[in-house]
mmJSON file of the N, C-alpha and C atoms, coordinates in Angstrom:
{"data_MODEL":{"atom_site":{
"group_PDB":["ATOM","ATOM","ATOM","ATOM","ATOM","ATOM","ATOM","ATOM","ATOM","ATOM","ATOM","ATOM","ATOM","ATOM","ATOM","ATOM","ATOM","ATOM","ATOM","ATOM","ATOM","ATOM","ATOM","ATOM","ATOM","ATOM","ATOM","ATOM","ATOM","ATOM","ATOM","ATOM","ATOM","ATOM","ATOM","ATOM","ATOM","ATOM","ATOM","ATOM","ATOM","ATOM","ATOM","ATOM","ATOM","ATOM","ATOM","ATOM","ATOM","ATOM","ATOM","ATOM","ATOM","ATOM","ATOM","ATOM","ATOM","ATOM","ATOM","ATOM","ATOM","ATOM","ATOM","ATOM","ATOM","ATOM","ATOM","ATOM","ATOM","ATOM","ATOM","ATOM","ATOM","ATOM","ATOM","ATOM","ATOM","ATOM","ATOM","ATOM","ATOM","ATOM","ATOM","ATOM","ATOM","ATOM","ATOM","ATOM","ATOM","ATOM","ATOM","ATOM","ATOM","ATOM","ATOM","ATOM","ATOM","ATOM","ATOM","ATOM","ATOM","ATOM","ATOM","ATOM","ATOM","ATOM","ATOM","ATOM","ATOM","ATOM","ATOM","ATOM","ATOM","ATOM","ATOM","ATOM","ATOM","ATOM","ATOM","ATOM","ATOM","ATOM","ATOM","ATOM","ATOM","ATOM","ATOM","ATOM","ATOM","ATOM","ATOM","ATOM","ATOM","ATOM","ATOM","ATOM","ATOM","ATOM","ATOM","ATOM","ATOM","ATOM","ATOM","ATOM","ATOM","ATOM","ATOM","ATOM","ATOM","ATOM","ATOM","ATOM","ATOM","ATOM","ATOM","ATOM","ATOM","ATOM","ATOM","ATOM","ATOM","ATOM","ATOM","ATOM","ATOM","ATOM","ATOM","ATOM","ATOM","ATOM","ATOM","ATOM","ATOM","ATOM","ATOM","ATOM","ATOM","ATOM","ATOM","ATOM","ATOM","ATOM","ATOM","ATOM","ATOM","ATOM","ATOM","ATOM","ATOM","ATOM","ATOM","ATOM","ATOM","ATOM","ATOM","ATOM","ATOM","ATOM"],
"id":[1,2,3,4,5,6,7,8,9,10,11,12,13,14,15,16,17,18,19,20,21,22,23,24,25,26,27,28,29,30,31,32,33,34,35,36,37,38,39,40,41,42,43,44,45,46,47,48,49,50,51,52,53,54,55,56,57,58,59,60,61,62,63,64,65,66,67,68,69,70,71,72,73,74,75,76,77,78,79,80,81,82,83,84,85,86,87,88,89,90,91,92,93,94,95,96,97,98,99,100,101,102,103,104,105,106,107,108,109,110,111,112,113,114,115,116,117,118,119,120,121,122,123,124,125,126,127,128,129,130,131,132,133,134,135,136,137,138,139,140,141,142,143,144,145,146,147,148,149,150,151,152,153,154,155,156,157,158,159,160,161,162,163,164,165,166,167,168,169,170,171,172,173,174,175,176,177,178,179,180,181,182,183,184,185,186,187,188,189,190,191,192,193,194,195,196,197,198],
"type_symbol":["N","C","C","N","C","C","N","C","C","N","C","C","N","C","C","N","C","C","N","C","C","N","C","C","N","C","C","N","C","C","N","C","C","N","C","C","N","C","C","N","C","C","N","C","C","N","C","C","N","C","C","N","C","C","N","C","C","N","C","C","N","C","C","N","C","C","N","C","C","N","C","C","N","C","C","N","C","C","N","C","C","N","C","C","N","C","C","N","C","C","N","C","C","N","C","C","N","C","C","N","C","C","N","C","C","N","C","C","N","C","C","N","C","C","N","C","C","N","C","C","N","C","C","N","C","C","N","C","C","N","C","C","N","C","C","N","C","C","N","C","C","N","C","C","N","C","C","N","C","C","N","C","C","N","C","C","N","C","C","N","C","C","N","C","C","N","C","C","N","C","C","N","C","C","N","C","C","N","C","C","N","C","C","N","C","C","N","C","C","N","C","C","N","C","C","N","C","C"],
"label_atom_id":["N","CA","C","N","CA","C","N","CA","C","N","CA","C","N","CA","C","N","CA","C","N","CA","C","N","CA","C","N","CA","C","N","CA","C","N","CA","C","N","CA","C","N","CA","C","N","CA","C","N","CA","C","N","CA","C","N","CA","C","N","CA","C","N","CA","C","N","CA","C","N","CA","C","N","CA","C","N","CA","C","N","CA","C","N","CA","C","N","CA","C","N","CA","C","N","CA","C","N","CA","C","N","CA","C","N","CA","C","N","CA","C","N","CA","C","N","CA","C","N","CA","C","N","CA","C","N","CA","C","N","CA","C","N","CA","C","N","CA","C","N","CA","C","N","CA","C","N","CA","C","N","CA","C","N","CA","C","N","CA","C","N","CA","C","N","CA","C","N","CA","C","N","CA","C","N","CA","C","N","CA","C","N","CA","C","N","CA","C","N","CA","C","N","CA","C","N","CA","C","N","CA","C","N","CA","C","N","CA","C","N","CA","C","N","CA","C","N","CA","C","N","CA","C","N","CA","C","N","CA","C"],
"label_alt_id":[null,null,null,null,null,null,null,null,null,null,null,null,null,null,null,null,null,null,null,null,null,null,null,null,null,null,null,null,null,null,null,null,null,null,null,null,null,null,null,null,null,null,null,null,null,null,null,null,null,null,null,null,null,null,null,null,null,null,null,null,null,null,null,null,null,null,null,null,null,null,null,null,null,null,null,null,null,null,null,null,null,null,null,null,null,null,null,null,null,null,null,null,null,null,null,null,null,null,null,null,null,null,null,null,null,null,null,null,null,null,null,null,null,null,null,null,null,null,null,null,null,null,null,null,null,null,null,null,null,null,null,null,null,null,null,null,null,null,null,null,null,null,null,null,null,null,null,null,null,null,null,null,null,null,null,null,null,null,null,null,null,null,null,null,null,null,null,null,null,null,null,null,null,null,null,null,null,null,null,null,null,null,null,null,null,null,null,null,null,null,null,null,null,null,null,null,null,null],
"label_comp_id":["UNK","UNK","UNK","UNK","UNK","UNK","UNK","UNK","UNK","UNK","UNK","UNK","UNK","UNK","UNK","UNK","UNK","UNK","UNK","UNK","UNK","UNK","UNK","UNK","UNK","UNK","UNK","UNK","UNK","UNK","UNK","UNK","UNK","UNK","UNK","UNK","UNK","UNK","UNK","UNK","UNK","UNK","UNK","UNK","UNK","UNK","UNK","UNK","UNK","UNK","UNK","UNK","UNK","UNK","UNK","UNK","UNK","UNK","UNK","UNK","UNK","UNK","UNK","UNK","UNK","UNK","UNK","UNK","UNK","UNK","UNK","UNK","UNK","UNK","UNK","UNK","UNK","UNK","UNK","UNK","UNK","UNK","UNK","UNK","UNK","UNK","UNK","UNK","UNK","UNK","UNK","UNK","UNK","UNK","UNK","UNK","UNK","UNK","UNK","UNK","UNK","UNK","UNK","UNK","UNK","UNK","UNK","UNK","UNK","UNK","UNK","UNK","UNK","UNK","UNK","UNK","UNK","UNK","UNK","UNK","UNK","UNK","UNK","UNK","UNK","UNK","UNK","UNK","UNK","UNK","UNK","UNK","UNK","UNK","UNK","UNK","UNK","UNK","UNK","UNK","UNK","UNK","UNK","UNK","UNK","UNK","UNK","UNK","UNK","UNK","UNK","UNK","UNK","UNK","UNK","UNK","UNK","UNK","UNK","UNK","UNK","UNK","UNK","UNK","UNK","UNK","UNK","UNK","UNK","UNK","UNK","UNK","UNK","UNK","UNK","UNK","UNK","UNK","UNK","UNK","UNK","UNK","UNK","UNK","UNK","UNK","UNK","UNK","UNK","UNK","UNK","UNK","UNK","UNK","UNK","UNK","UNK","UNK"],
"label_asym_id":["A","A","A","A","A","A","A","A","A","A","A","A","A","A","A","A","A","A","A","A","A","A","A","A","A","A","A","A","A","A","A","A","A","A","A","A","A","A","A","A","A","A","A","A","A","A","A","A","A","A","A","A","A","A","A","A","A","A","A","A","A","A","A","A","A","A","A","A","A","A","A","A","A","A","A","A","A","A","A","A","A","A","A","A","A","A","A","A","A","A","A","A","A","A","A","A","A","A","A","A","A","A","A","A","A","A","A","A","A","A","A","A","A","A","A","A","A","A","A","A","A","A","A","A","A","A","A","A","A","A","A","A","A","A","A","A","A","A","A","A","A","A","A","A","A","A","A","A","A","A","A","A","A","A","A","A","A","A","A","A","A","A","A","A","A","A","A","A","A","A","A","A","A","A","A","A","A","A","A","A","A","A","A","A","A","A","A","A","A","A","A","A","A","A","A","A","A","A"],
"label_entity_id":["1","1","1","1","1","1","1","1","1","1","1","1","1","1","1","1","1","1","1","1","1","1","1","1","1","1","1","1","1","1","1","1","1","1","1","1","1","1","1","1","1","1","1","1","1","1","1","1","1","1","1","1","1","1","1","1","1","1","1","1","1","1","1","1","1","1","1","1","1","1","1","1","1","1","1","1","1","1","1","1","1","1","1","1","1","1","1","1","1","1","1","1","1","1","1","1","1","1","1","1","1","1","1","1","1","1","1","1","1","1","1","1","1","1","1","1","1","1","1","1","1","1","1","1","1","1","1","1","1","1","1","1","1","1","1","1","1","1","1","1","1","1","1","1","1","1","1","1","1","1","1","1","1","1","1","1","1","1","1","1","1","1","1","1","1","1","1","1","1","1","1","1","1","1","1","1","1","1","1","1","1","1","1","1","1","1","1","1","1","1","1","1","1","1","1","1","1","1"],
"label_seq_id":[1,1,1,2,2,2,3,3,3,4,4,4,5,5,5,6,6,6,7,7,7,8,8,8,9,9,9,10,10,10,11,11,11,12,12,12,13,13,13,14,14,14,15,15,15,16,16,16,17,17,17,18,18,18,19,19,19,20,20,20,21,21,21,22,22,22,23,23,23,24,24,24,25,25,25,26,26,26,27,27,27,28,28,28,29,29,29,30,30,30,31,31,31,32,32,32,33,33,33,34,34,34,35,35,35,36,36,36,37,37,37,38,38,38,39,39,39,40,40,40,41,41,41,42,42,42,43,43,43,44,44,44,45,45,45,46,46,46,47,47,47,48,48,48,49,49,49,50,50,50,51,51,51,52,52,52,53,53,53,54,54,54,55,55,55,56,56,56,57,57,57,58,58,58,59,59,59,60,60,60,61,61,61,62,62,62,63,63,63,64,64,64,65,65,65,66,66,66],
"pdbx_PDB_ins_code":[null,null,null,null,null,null,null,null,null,null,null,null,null,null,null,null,null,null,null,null,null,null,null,null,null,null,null,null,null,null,null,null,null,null,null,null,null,null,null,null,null,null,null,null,null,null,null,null,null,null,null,null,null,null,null,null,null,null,null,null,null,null,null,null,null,null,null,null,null,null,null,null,null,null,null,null,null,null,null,null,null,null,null,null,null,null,null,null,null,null,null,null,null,null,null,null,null,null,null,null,null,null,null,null,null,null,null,null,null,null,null,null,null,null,null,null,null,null,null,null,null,null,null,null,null,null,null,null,null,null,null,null,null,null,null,null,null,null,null,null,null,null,null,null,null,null,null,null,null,null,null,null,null,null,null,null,null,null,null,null,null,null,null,null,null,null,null,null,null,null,null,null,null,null,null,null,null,null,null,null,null,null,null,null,null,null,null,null,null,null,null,null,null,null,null,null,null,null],
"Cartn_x":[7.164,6.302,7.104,6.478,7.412,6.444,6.115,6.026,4.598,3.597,2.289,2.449,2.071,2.593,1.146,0.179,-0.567,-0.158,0.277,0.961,1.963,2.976,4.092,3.497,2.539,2.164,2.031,0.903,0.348,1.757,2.105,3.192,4.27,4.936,5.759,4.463,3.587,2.72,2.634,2.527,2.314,3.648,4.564,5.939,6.524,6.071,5.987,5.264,4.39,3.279,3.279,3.888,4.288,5.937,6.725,7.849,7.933,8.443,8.991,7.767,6.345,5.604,5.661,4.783,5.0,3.764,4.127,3.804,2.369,1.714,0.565,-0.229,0.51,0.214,0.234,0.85,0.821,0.019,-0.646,-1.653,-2.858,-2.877,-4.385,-4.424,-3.25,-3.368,-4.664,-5.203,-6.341,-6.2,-6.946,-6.632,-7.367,-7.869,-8.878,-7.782,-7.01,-6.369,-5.217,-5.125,-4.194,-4.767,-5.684,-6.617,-6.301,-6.97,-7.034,-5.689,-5.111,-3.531,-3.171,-2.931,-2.603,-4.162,-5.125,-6.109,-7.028,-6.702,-7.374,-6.005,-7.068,-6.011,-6.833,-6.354,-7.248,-8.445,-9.408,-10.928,-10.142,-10.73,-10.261,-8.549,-8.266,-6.999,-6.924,-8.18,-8.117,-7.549,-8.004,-6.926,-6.116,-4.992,-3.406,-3.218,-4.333,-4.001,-4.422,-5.168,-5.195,-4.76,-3.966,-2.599,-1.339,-1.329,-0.609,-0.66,-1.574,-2.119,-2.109,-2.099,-2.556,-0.386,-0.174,1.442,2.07,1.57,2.306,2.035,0.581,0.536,0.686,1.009,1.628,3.266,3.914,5.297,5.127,4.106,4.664,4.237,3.297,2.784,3.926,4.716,5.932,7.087,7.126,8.019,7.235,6.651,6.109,5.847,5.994,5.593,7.448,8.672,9.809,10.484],
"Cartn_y":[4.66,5.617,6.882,7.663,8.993,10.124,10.68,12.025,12.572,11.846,12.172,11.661,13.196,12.537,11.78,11.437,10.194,9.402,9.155,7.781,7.205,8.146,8.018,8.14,8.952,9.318,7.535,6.875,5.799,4.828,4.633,3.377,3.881,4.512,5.344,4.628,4.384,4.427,2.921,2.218,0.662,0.098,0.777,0.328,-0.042,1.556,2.095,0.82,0.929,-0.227,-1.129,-1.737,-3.558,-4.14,-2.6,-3.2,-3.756,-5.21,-5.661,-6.455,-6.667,-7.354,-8.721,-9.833,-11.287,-10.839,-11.985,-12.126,-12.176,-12.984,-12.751,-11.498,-10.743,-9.25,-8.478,-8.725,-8.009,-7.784,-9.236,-9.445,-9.061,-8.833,-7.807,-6.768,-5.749,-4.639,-4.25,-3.437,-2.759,-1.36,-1.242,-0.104,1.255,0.644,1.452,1.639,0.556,1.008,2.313,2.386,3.546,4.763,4.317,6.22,5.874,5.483,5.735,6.958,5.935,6.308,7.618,7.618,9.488,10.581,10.031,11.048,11.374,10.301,10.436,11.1,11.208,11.505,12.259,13.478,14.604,13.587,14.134,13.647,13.092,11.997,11.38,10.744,10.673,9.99,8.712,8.452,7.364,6.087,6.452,4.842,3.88,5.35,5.183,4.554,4.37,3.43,2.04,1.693,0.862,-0.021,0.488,0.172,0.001,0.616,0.164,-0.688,-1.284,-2.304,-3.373,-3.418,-4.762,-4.623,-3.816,-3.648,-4.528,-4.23,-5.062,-6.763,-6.841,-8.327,-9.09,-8.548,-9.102,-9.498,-8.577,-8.976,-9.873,-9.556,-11.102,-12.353,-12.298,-13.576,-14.096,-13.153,-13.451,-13.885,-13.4,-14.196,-15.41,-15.843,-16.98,-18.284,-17.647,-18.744,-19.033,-18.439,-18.661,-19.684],
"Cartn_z":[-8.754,-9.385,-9.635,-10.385,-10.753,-10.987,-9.852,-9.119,-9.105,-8.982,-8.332,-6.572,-6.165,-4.719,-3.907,-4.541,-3.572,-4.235,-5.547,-5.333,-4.381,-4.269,-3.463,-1.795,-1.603,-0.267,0.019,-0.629,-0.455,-0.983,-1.377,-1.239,0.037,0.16,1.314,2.7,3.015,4.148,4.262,2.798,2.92,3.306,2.898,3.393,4.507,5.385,6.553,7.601,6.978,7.367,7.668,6.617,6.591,6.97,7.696,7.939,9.269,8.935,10.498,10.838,9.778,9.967,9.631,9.999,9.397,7.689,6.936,5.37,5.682,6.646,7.158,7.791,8.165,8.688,7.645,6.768,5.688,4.79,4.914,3.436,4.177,5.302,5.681,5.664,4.879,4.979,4.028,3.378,2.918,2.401,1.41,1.057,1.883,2.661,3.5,4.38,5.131,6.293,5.964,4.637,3.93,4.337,3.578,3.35,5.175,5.883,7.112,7.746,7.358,8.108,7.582,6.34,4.912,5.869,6.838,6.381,5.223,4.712,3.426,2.028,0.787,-0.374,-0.975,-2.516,-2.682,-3.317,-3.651,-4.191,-5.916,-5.873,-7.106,-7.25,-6.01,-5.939,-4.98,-4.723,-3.589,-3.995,-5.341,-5.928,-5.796,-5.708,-5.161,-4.132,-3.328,-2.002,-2.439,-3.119,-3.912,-4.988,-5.442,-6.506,-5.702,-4.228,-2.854,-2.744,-2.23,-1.855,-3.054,-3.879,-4.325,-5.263,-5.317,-5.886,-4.776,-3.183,-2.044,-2.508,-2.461,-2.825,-4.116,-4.857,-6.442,-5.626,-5.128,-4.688,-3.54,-2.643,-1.728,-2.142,-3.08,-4.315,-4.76,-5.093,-5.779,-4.837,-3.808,-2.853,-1.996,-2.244,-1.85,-2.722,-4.345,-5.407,-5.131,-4.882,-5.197,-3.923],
"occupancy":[1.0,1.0,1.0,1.0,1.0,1.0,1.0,1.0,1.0,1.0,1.0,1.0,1.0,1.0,1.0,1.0,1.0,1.0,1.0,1.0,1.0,1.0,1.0,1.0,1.0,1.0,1.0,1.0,1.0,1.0,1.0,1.0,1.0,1.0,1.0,1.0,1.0,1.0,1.0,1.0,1.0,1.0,1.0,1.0,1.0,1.0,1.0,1.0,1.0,1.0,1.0,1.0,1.0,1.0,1.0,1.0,1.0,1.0,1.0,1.0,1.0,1.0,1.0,1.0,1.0,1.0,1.0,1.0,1.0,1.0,1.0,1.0,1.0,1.0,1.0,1.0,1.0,1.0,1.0,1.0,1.0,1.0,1.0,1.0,1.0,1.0,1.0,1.0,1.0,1.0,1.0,1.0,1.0,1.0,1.0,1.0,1.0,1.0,1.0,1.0,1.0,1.0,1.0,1.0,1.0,1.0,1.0,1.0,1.0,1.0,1.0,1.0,1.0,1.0,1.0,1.0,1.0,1.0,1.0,1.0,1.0,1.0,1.0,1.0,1.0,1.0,1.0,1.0,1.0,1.0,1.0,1.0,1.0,1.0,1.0,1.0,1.0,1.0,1.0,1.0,1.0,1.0,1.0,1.0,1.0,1.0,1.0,1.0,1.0,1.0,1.0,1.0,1.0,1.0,1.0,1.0,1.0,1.0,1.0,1.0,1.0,1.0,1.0,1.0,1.0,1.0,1.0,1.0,1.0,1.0,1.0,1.0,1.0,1.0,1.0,1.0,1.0,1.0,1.0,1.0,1.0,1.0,1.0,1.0,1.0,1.0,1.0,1.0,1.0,1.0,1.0,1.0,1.0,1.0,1.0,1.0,1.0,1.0],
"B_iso_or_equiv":[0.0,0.0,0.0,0.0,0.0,0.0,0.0,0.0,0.0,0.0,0.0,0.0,0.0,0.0,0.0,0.0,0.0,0.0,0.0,0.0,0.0,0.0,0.0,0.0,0.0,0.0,0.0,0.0,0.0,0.0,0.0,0.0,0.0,0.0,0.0,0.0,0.0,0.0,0.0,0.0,0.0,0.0,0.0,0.0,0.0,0.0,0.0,0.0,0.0,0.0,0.0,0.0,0.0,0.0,0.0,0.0,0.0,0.0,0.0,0.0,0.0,0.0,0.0,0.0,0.0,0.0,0.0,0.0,0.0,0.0,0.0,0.0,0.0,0.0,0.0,0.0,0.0,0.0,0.0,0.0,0.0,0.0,0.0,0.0,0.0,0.0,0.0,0.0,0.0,0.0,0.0,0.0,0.0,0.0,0.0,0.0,0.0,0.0,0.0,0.0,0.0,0.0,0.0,0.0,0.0,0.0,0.0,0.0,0.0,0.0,0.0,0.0,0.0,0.0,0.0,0.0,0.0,0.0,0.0,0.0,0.0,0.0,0.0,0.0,0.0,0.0,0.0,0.0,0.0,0.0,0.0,0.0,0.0,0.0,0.0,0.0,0.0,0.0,0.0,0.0,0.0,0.0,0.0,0.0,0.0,0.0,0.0,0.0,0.0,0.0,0.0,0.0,0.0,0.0,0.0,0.0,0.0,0.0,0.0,0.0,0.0,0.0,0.0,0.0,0.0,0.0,0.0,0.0,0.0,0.0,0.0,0.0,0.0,0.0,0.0,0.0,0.0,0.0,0.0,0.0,0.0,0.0,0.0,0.0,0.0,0.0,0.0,0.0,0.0,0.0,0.0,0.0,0.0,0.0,0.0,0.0,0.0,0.0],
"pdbx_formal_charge":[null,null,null,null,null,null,null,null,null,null,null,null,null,null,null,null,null,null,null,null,null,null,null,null,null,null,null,null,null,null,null,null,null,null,null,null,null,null,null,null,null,null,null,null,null,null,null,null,null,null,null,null,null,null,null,null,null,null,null,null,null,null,null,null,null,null,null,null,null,null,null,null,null,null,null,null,null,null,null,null,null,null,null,null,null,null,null,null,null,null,null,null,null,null,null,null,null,null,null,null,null,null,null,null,null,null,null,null,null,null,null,null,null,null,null,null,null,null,null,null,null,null,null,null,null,null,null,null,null,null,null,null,null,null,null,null,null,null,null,null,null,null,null,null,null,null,null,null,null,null,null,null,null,null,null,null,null,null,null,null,null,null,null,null,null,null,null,null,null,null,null,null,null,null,null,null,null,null,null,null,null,null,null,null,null,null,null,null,null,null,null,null,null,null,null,null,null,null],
"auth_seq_id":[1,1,1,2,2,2,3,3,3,4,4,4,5,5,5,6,6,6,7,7,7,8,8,8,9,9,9,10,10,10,11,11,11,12,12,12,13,13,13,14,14,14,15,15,15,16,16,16,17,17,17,18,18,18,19,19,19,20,20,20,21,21,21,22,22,22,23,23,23,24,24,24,25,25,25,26,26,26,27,27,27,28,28,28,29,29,29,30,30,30,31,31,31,32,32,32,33,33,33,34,34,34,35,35,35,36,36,36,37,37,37,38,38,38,39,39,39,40,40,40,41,41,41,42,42,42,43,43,43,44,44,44,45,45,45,46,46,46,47,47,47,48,48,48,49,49,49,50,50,50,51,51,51,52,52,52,53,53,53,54,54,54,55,55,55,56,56,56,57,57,57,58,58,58,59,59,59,60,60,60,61,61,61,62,62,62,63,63,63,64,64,64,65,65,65,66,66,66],
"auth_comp_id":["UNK","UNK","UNK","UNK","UNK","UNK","UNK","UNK","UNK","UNK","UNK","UNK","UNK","UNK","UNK","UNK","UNK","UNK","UNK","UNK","UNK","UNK","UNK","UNK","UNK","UNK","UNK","UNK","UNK","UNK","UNK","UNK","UNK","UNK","UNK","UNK","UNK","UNK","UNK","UNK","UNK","UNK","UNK","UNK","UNK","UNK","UNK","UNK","UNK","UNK","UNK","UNK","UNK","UNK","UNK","UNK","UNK","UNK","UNK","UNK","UNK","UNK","UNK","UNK","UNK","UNK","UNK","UNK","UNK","UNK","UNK","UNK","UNK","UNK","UNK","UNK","UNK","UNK","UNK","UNK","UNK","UNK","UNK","UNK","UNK","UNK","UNK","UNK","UNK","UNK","UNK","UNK","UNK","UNK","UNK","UNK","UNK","UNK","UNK","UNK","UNK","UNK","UNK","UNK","UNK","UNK","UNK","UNK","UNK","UNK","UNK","UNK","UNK","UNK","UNK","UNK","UNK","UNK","UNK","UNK","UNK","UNK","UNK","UNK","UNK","UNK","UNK","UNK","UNK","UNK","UNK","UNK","UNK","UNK","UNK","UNK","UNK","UNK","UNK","UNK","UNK","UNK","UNK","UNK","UNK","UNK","UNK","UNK","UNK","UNK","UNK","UNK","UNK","UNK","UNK","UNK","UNK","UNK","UNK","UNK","UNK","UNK","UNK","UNK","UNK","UNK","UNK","UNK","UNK","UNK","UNK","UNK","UNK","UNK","UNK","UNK","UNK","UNK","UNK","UNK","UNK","UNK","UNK","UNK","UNK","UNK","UNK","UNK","UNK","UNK","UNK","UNK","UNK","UNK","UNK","UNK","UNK","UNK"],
"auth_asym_id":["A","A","A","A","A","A","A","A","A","A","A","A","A","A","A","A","A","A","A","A","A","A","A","A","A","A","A","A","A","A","A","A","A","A","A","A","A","A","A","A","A","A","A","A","A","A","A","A","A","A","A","A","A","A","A","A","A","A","A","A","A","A","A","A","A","A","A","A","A","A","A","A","A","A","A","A","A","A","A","A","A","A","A","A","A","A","A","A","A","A","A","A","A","A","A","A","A","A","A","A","A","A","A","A","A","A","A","A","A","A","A","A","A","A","A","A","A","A","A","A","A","A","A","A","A","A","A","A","A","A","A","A","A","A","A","A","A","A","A","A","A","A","A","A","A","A","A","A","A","A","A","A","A","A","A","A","A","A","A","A","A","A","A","A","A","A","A","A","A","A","A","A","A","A","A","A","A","A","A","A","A","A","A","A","A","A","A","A","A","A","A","A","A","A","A","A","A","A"],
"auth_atom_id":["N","CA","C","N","CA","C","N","CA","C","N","CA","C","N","CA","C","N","CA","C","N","CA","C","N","CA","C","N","CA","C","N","CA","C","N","CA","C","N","CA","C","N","CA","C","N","CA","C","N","CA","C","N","CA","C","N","CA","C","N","CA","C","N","CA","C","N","CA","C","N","CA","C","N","CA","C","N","CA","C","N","CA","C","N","CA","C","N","CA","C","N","CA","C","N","CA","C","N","CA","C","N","CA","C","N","CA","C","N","CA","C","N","CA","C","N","CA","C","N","CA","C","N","CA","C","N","CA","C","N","CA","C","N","CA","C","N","CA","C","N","CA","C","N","CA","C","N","CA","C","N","CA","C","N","CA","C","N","CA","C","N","CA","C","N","CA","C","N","CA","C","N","CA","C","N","CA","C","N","CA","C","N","CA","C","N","CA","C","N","CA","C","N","CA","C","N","CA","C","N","CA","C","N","CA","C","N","CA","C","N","CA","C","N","CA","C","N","CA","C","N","CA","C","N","CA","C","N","CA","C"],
"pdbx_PDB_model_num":[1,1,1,1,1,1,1,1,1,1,1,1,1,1,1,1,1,1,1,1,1,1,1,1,1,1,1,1,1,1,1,1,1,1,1,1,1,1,1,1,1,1,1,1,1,1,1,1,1,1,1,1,1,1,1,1,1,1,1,1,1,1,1,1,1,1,1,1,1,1,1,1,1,1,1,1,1,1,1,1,1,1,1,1,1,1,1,1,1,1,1,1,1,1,1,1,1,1,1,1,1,1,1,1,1,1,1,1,1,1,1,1,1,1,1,1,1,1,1,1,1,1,1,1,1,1,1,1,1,1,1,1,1,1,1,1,1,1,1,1,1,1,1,1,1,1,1,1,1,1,1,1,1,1,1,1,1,1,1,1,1,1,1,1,1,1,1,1,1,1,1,1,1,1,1,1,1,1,1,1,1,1,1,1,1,1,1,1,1,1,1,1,1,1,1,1,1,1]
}}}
């Protein structure tokens, strides 16, 4: 992403998140467990944890179809 920082807040946290976890630990993350973790994001940005979240599971989709 390039330079809204809840986007970055929220991918930087899923990262954080899912390192060192199994592919299975991963895919339960939530976009809720984001906001959780950030405290939340400004009003009308909650999204971004959401586009986190589902950006994580398009790529481990993708390492698993390979």
């Amino acid at each position: 992403c390039n330079g809204c920082p809840s986007s970055i807040a929220s991918s930087s946290m899923v990262a954080q998140i899912v390192s060192g976890r199994s592919l299975d630990q991963a895919l339960t993350l939530t976009s809720e467990d984001v906001l959780l973790l950030l405290d939340g994001l400004p009003e009308g940005k909650g999204y971004y944890a959401e586009l986190a979240v589902q950006a994580l599971r398009n790529a481990l989709s993708s390492e698993v179809k390979t």
